[in-house]
C-alpha positions as CSV (number, residue, x, y, z in Angstrom):
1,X,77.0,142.2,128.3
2,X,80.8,141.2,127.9
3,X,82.5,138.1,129.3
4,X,83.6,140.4,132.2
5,X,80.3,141.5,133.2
6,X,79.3,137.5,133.3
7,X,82.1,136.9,135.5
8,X,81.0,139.6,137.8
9,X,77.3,138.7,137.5
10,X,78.5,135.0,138.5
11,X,80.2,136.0,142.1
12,X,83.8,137.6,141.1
13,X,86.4,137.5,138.4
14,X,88.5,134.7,137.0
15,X,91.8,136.0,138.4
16,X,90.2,136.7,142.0
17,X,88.8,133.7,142.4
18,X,90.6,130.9,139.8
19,X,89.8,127.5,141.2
20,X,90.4,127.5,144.7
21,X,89.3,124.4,146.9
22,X,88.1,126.7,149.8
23,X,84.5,126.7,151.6
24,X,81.3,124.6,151.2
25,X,80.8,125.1,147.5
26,X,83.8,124.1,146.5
27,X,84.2,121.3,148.7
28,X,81.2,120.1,146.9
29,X,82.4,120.8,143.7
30,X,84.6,117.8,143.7
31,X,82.1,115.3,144.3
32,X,80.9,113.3,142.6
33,X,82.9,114.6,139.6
34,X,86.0,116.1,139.3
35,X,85.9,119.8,138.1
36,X,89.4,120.4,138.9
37,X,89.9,117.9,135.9
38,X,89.6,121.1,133.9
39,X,93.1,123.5,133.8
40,X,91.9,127.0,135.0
41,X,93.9,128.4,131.8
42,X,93.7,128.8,128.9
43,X,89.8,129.6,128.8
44,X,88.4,128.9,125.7
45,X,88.2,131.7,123.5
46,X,85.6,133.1,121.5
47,X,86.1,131.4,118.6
48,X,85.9,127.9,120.6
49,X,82.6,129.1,121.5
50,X,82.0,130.8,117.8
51,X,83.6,128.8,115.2
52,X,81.9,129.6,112.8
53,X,81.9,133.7,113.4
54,X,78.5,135.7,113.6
55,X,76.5,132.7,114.8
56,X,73.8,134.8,117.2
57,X,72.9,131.5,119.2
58,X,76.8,131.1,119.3
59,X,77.5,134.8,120.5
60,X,74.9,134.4,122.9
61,X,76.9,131.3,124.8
62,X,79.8,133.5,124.7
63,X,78.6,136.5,126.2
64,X,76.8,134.4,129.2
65,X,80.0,132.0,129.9
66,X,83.3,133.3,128.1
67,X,85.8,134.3,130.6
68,X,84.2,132.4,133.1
69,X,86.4,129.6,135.2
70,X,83.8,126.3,135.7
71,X,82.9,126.9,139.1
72,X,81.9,130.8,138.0
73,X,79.8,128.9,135.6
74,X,78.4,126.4,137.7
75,X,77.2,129.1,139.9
76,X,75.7,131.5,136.8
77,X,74.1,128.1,134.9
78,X,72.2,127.2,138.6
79,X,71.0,130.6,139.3
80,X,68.5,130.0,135.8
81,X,69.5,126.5,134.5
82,X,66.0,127.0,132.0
83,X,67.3,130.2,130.8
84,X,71.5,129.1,130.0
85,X,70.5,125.7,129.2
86,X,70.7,125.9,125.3
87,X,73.7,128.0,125.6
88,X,75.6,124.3,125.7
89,X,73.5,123.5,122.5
90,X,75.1,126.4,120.6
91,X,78.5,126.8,121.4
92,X,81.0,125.2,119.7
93,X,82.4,122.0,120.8
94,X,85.9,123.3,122.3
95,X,84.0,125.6,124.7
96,X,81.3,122.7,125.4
97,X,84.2,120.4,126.2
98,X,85.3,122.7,128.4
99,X,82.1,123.6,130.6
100,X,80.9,119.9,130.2
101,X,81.7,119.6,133.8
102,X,78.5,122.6,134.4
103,X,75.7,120.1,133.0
104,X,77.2,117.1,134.2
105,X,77.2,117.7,138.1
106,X,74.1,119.8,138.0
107,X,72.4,116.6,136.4
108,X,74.0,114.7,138.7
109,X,73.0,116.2,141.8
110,X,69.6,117.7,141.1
111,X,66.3,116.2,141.8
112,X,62.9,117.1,141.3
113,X,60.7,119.4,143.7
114,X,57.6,117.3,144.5
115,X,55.5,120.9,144.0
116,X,57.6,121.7,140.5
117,X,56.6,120.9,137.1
118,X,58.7,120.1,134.5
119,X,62.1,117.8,134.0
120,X,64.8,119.7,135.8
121,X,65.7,120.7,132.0
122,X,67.5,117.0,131.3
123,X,65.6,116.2,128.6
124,X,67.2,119.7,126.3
125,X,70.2,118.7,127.9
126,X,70.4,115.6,126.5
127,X,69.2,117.5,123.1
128,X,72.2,119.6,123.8
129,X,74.6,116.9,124.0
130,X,72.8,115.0,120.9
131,X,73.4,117.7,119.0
132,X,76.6,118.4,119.9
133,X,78.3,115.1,119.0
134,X,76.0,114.8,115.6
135,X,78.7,116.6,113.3
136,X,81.1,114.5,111.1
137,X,84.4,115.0,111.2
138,X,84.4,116.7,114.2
139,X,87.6,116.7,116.5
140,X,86.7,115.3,120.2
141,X,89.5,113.6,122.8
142,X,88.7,109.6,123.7
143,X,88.5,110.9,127.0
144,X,85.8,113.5,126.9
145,X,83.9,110.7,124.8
146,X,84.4,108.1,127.9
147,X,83.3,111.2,130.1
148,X,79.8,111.9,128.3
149,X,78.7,108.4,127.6
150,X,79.1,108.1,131.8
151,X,76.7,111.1,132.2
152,X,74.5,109.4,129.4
153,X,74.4,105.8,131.2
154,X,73.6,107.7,134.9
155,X,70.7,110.0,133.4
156,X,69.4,107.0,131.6
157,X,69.4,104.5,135.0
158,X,67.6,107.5,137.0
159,X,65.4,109.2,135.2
160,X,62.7,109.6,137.3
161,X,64.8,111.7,139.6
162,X,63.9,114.9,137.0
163,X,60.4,114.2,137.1
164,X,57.7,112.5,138.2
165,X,55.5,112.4,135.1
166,X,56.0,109.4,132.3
167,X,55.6,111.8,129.6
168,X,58.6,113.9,131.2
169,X,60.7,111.1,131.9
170,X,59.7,109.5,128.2
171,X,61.5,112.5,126.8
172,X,64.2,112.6,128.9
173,X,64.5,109.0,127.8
174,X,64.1,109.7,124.2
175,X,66.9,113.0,124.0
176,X,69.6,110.7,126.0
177,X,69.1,107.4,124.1
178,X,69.7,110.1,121.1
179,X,72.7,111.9,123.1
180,X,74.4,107.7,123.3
181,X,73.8,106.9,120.2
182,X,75.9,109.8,118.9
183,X,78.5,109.4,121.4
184,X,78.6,105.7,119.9
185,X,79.4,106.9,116.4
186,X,81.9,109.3,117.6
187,X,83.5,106.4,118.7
188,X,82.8,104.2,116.0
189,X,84.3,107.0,113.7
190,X,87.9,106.8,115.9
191,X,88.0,103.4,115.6
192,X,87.6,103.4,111.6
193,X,90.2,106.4,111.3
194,X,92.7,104.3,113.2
195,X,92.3,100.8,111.1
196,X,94.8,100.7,108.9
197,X,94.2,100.3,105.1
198,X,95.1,97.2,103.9
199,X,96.8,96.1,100.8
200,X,98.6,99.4,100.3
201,X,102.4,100.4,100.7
202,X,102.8,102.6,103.4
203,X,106.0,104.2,101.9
């Protein structure tokens, strides 16, 4: 299925719909987090989600979310959140930046069914966003940095909103401890890169 399929399969197109701030939905969108923080163009590519070219897992995140504006996401990711959930563990970190937003107010406004099993998937999402940050040298803007260690620091104060069993909320525990601690030496990394070396002409 291409991009444009997803975008049908999600409500409507990208150019029909953009980001408009009409109706319920999207009135909800902007609380609590800000998903018109994200410009509407230009969507990231397939390369952003592929960088690597002819990674399946990759190609897979493309073909359920390229061409799809956050809120057409948001709407795709909640109609099978088990299902498109490691789609943010495989593509690449310009399109993850991008569709942060999807994960972050799902996680922050969903809460266990007393009659449901499981963790409301938190726990791979903090695998997700572990793995995502674990790469040296990767490129990633202060900002979305500040942005993720929030989402880390609220799934960590409330995990038992996911799930009402300890080994469920142990793991969410466990994958978002992880998920900080990489954030933490993405930021450590900035803050070496910027010291300057001493003892050397800088001319």
């Amino acid at each position: 299925m291409s991009p444009a399929d997803s975008a049908s399969r999600a409500g409507d197109t990208p150019e029909a719909s953009g980001d408009s701030s009409s109706g319920t939905f999207a009135e909800n969108m902007t609380a609590p987090h800000d998903f018109l923080a994200r410009p509407p163009a230009p969507l990231p590519s397939e390369r952003d989600f592929d960088p690597h070219a002819g990674d399946l897992d990759a190609q897979c995140a493309w073909k359920n979310f390229g061409g799809l504006s956050i809120k057409q996401a948001y709407k795709l990711f909640i109609t099978r959140p088990e299902v498109y959930q490691e789609d943010f563990m495989f593509m690449g970190i310009r399109a993850f930046t991008y569709y942060f937003p999807v994960i972050d107010y799902y996680l922050r406004v969903t809460e266990r069914d007393p009659e449901d099993f499981g963790d409301c998937e938190a726990s791979i999402l903090g695998s997700c966003v572990a793995l995502q940050f674990s790469p040296e040298g990767i490129a990633i803007p202060i900002g979305f940095l500040e942005e993720s260690e929030r989402l880390a620091d609220f799934v960590l104060s409330q995990a038992d909103r996911y799930s009402a069993t300890k080994g469920d909320r142990r793991r969410i525990l466990r994958e978002w401890n992880r998920a900080k601690d990489e954030i933490t030496k993405q930021n450590a990394n900035r803050l070496v890169q910027r010291t300057p070396t001493r003892g050397h002409a800088r001319c």
